[in-house]
C-alpha positions, 0 to 999 in steps of 0.5 A: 500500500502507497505511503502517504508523503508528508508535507505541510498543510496550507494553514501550517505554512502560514503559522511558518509565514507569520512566525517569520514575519513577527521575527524580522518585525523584532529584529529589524528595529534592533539592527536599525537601532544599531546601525545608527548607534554606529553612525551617530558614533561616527558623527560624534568623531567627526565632530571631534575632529573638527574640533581639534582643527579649530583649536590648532587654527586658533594657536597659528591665527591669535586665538581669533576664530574664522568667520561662520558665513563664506563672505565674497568679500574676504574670501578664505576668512571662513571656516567652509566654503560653498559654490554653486552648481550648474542649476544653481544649487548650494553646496559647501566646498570644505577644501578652501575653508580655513579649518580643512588644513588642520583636518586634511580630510573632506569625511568629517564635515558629514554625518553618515546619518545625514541623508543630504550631505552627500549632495551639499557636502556638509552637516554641521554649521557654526555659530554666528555668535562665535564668528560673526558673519563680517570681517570681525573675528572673535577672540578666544578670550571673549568667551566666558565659558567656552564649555557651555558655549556651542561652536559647531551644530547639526541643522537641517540643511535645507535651513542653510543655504546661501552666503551663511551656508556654513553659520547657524544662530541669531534667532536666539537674540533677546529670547530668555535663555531657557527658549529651546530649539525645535526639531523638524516636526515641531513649531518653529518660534520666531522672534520678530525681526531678529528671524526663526529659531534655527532647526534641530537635525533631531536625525539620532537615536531619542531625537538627539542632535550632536554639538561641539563646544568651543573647548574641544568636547562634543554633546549629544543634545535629546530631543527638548534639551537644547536651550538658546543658553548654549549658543549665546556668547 
């Protein structure tokens, strides 16, 4: 008498299809979890770097800090570039700004986390308190607490375009020290004519933000947690 042959029924094969399916739904949001752990890592060391460049700059320029936007008119003063494409389009050029000699490399100046930065060629943008967006330099020593005060910082780059392509702040003036800077998602206050808040990257793990501070050390900022205290002078 014939054996029957052995199989799996419709229905077993579909308890196997949902067991695999809830299995990649757990898995998945823990390789995800990890990948941008080792991005935002990764991110943290450029900014780091960065930083080791603009204290070296500081020791050859009498502790005087570039200038935060790229001015025609003192081309080289700023610590990047930016250029225009055929369409138009703004982009940052890390190699003539003044911070890239101490770098030697073009990687830092993105976040592997930042999905634009392979078009504009930058994440991070410096604050317009530390070096004023004119031929001003600003002085080391004029800085209070430059543990507390921000140097570079991740904003969302269709906020930076144009002649301040590399500068971030000023929307910060006259608003109480506690006033905290939004995330893409959330309202954005606006200060008169003094302009917007600048817009979190909020692109990491807890909706947190990277920034460097003007002594060398870099802080990853949740979601809610960064005050204009920090980017005030």
């Amino acid at each position: 008498m014939p054996t029957r042959r052995a199989g799996l029924t419709l229905i077993e094969l579909l308890i196997v299809i949902a067991i695999i399916a809830v299995l990649i739904a757990l898995v998945l949001p823990v390789l995800f979890l990890g990948r941008e752990k080792a991005r935002s890592k990764q991110c943290i060391s450029n900014l780091s770097q960065l930083g080791k460049g603009f204290l070296l700059y500081l020791q050859d320029w009498n502790e005087t800090f570039p200038t935060a936007g790229d001015l025609r008119a003192n081309p080289g003063t700023a610590w990047v570039a930016y250029n225009h494409d055929t369409a138009g389009r703004v982009y940052a050029e890390p190699e003539r700004g003044a911070i890239f000699p101490y770098v030697r490399t073009v990687e830092v100046y993105t976040c592997p986390s930042d999905l634009l930065a392979r078009s504009l060629r930058l994440s991070y943008q410096m604050n317009s308190t530390v070096g004023y967006i004119d031929p001003i330099a600003v002085h080391y020593s004029e800085i209070r607490a430059p543990a507390e005060l921000i140097l570079l910082l991740e904003i969302v780059n269709q906020y930076y375009i144009g002649p301040t392509i590399g500068a971030f702040g000023g929307g910060c003036i006259d608003l109480p020290p506690s006033t905290v800077l939004p995330c893409p998602s959330d309202p954005i206050p606006c200060n008169g004519d003094r302009g917007c808040l600048d817009v979190l990257s909020c692109r990491h793990a807890g909706s947190a933000t990277n920034a460097l501070f003007c002594d060398g050390h870099v802080r990853a900022f949740p979601k809610g947690m960064l005050p204009c205290r920090y980017i005030e002078k």
